[in-house]
N, C-alpha and C positions, 0 to 999 in steps of 0.2 A: 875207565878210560879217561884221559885227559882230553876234555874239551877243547884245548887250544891245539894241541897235537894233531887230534883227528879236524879241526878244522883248518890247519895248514897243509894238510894232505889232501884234505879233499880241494881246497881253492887250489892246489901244485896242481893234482890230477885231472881237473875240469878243464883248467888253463893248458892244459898241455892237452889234452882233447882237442878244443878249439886250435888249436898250432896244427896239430894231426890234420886237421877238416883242411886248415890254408895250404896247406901243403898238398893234400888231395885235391884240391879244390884249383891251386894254381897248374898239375896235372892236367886235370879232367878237364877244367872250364877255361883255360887258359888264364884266370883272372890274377891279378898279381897279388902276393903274400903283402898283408900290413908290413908298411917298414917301421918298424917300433923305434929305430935311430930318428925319425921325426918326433913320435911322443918324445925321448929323449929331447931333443932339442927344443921342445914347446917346454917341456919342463923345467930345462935350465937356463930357461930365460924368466922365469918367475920371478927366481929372487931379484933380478934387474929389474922387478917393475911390469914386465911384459906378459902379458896375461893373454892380447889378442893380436892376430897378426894376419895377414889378407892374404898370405901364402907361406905358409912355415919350412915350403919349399925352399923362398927365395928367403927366409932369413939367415943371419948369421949362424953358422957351424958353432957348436961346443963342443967343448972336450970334452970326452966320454960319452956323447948324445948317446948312443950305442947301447952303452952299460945302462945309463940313468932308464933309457925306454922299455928294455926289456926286464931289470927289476922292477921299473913300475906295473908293464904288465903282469906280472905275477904274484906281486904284493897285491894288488886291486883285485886282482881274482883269489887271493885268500881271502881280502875283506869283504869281498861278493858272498863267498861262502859264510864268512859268519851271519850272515844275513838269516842261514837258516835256523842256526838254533837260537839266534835273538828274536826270531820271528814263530816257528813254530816249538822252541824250547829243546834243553838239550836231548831227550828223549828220543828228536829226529835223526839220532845217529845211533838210537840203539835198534831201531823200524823207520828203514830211509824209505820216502814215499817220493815216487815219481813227479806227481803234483805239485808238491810244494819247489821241488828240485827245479820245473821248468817254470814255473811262475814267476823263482828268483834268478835263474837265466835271462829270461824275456824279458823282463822287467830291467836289467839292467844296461839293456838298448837304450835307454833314457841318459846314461852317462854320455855314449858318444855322440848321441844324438844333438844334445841341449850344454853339454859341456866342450867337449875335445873336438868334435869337429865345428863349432861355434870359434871355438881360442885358436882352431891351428887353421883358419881359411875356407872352411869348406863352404860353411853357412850352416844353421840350423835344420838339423836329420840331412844334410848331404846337399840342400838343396842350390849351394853353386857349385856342385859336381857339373860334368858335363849329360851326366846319365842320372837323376837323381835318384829315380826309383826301381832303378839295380841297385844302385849303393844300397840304398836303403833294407831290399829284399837280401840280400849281402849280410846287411849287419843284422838282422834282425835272423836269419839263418844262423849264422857262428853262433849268435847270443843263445839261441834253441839248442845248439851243442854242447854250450856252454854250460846249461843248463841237464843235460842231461848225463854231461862228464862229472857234474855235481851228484844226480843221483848213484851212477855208476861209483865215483870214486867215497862217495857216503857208505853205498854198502860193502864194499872192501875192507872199507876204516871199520864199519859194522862187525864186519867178519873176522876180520882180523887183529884186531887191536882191543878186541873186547874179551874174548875169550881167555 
C-alpha cells in the first residue's frame, strides 16, 4: 500500500466524520456548524501580515474565504492523520489501533485551542467566548471524533487498499 494514499484517505475520512458529528450536532443540540469561510478569511489575511485579529468576524471579507477554509480544513486533517504513522510507524495502517487513533484526535485540540482561535478573536482554548467551557467541551468532543474517524477510516484503508 502507498503510505501517502492511505494517509490522505484516512485524514479525508476522519475530517468528514467530524463534519458528519456538526451536522448532527447542529440537529440535535441546536449548536452551530464551524464556519470554515472564517478559517478562510483568518488565512488569507496571513500573507498581509495579519496573523491576529480581536474578531475575524469583524475583519475584512476575502475572496474565496470559503474555498481557502474548507481546503484548509481538510488538508489539516490529512496532516493530522499522518501523525499516525510518523508517530506509531507505518505498520499502524496494516493493524489500525484505537488508541493511537484517539490520542492523535485529542491531542490535536491543541491546534485550535493555542493557535486558530488565539489568531481569529476567541482568546486561548475559547476563553473570550461568551461560554468558554462549552466551547471548549465542543472542541474537545469533534477532536474525540476526529480521532476515531481516524481509526474507522485507518481500518478501511487496512482493508481495503492492502489486499
Amino acid at each position: 500500500m502507498n503510505i501517502v494514499v492511505g494517509t490522505v484517505i484516512t485524514g479525508i475520512g476522519a475530517t468528514a466524520l467530524a463534519d458528519l458529528w456538526a451536522i448532527a450536532r447542529r440537529r440535535l443540540l441546536g449548536v452551530p456548524a464551524p464556519d470554515y469561510g472564517l478559517v478562510g478569511r483568518w488565512i488569507a489575511h496571513m500573507p498581509r501580515g495579519q496573523f491576529r485579529h480581536g474578531s475575524i468576524k469583524a475583519a475584512a471579507p476575502m475572496p474565496g474565504e470559503a474555498w481557502i477554509g474548507w481546503a484548509a480544513h481538510y488538508l489539516i486533517g490529512i496532516g493530522f492523520a499522518a501523525l499516525l504513522p510518523a508517530i506509531w510507524g507505518v505498520d499502524w495502517f496494516h493493524d489500525p489501533q484505537l488508541v493511537p487513533a484517539l490520542l492523535v484526535g485529542i491531542g490535536t485540540v491543541a491546534a485550535p485551542f493555542l493557535l486558530m482561535q488565539p489568531g481569529m478573536g476567541a482568546g486561548i482554548a475559547a476563553n473570550r467566548m461568551p461560554h468558554p467551557g462549552t466551547a471548549r467541551l465542543h472542541s474537545l468532543l469533534t477532536h474525540a471524533i476526529f480521532g476515531f474517524g481516524l481509526f474507522a477510516s485507518g481500518w478501511a484503508v487496512s482493508r481495503f487498499l492492502t489486499t
